[in-house]
C-alpha positions as CSV (number, residue, x, y, z in Angstrom):
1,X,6.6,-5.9,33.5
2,X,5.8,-8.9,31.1
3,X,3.8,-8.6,27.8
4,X,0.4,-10.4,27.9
5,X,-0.8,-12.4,25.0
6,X,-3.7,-14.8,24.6
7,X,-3.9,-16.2,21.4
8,X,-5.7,-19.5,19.5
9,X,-3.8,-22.9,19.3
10,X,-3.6,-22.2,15.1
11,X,-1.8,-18.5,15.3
12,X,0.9,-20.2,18.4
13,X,4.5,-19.8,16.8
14,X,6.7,-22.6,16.8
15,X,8.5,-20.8,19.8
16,X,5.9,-20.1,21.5
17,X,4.4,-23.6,21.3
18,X,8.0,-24.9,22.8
19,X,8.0,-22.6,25.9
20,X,4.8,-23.6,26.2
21,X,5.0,-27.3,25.9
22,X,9.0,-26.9,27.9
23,X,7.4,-24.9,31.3
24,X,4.3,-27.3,31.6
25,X,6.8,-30.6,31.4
26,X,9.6,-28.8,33.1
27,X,6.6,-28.2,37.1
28,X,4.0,-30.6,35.6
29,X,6.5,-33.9,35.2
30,X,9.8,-33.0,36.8
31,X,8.5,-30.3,39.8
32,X,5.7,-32.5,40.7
33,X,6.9,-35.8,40.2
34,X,4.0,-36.5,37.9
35,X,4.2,-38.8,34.9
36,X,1.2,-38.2,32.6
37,X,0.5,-37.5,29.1
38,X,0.7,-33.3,28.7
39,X,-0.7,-33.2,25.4
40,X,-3.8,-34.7,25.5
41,X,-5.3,-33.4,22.5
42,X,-6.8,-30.4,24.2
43,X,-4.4,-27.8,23.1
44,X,-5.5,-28.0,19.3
45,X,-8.8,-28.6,19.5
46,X,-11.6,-26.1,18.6
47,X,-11.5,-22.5,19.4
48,X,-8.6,-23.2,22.4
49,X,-7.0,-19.9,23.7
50,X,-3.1,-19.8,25.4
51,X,-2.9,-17.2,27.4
52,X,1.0,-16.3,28.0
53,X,3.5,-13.8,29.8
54,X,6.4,-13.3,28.8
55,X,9.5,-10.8,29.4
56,X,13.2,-10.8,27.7
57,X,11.8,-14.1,25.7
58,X,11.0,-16.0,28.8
59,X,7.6,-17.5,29.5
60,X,6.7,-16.7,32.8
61,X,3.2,-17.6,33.2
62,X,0.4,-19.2,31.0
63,X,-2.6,-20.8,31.3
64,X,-5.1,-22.7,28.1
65,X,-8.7,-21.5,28.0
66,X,-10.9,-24.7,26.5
67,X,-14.1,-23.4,24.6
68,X,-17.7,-24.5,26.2
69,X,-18.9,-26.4,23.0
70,X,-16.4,-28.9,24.1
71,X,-17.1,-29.3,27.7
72,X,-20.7,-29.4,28.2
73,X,-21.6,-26.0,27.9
74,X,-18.5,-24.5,30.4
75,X,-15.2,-22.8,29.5
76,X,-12.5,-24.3,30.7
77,X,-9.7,-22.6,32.6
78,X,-6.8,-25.3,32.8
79,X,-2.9,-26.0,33.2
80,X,-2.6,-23.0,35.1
81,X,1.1,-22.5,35.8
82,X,3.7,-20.2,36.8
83,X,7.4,-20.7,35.8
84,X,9.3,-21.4,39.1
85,X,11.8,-18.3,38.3
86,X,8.9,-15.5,38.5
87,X,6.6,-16.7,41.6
88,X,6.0,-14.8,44.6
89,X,5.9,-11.8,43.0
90,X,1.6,-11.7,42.2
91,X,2.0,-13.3,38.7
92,X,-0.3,-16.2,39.4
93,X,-2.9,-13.7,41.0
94,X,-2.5,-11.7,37.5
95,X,-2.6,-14.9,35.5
96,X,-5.8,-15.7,36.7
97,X,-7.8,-12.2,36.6
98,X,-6.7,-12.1,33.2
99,X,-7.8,-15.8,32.1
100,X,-11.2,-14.9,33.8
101,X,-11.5,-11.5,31.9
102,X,-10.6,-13.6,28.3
103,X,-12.8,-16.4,28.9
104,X,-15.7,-13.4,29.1
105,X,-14.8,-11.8,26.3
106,X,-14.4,-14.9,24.1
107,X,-17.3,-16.8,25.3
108,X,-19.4,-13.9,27.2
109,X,-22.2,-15.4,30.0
110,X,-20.9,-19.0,29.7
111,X,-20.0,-21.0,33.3
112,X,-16.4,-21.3,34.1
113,X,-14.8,-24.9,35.3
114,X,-11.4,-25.3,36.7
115,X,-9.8,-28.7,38.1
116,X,-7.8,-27.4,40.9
117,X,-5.3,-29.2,42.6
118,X,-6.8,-30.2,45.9
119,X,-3.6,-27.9,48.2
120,X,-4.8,-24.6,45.6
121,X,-8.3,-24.6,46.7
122,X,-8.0,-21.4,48.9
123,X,-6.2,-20.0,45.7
124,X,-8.7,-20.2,43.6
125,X,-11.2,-19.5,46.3
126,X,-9.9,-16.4,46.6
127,X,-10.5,-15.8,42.6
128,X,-14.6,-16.3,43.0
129,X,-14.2,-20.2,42.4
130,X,-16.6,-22.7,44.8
131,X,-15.6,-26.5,45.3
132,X,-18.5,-28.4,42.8
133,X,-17.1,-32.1,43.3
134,X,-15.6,-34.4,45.6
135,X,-11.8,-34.1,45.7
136,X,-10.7,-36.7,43.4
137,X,-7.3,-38.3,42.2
138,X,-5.9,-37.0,38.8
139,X,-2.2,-38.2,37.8
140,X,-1.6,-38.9,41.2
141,X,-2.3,-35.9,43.0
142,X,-5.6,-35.1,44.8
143,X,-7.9,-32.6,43.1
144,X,-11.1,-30.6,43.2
145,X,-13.9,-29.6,40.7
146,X,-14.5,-26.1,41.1
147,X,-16.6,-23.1,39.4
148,X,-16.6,-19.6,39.2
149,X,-19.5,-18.4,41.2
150,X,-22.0,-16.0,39.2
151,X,-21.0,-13.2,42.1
152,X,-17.4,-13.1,41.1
């Protein structure tokens, strides 16, 4: 069972920060083929939250939370990711009830925004999230505005 932290960008240990920064490259770049700039910026700014699992040192899942001040009034809910070792066992499923859950408690009421990959749109369907956009390209790969419906 891994341990759940969700912590901001300024209390992030050095280790931390590395697994972090190693399991987005390692599906983000090399899994999916897809050369972009990671660190855009996003992961120190303001009141940003990284939500983490981790078991015998390994990061297994994580996900950043990106405060509404900075994105027109809606939390964001973004690089969502599971490390290719631990899926098919629920994680991302967990993942995502807890970065719901977190974005309420740090920024209670407040509209929730994800940019989905356009093939994950059924996933996150299936977490209360409705298609807002056109499907659009993003690095490369087809995505999909989408937000958490007030019913979820």
């Amino acid at each position: 069972m891994p341990a759940w932290t969700c912590k901001p960008h300024a209390e992030l240990t050095p280790t931390e920060l590395y697994a972090i920064l190693r399991l987005r490259s390692e599906v983000f770049v090399v899994e999916q083929n897809c050369v972009f700039l990671d660190m855009d910026g996003k992961d120190l700014e303001g009141q940003t939250e990284h939500l983490m699992a981790r078991e015998n040192g390994a990061l297994l899942a994580y996900c950043r939370l990106l405060e509404p001040a900075l994105n027109e009034g809606k939390a964001v809910i973004g690089r969502v990711i599971t490390a290719p070792a631990a899926r098919g066992a629920g994680l991302g499923h967990e993942l995502m009830r807890r970065a719901k859950a977190e974005v309420e408690r740090l920024w209670p009421g407040q509209a929730v925004y994800l940019g989905a990959q356009a093939r994950l749109k059924g996933y996150y369907a299936g977490h209360g999230f409705v298609p807002v956009t056109d499907e659009y390209m993003e690095d490369g790969i087809p995505h999909v505005g989408m937000l958490l419906s007030e019913s979820a």
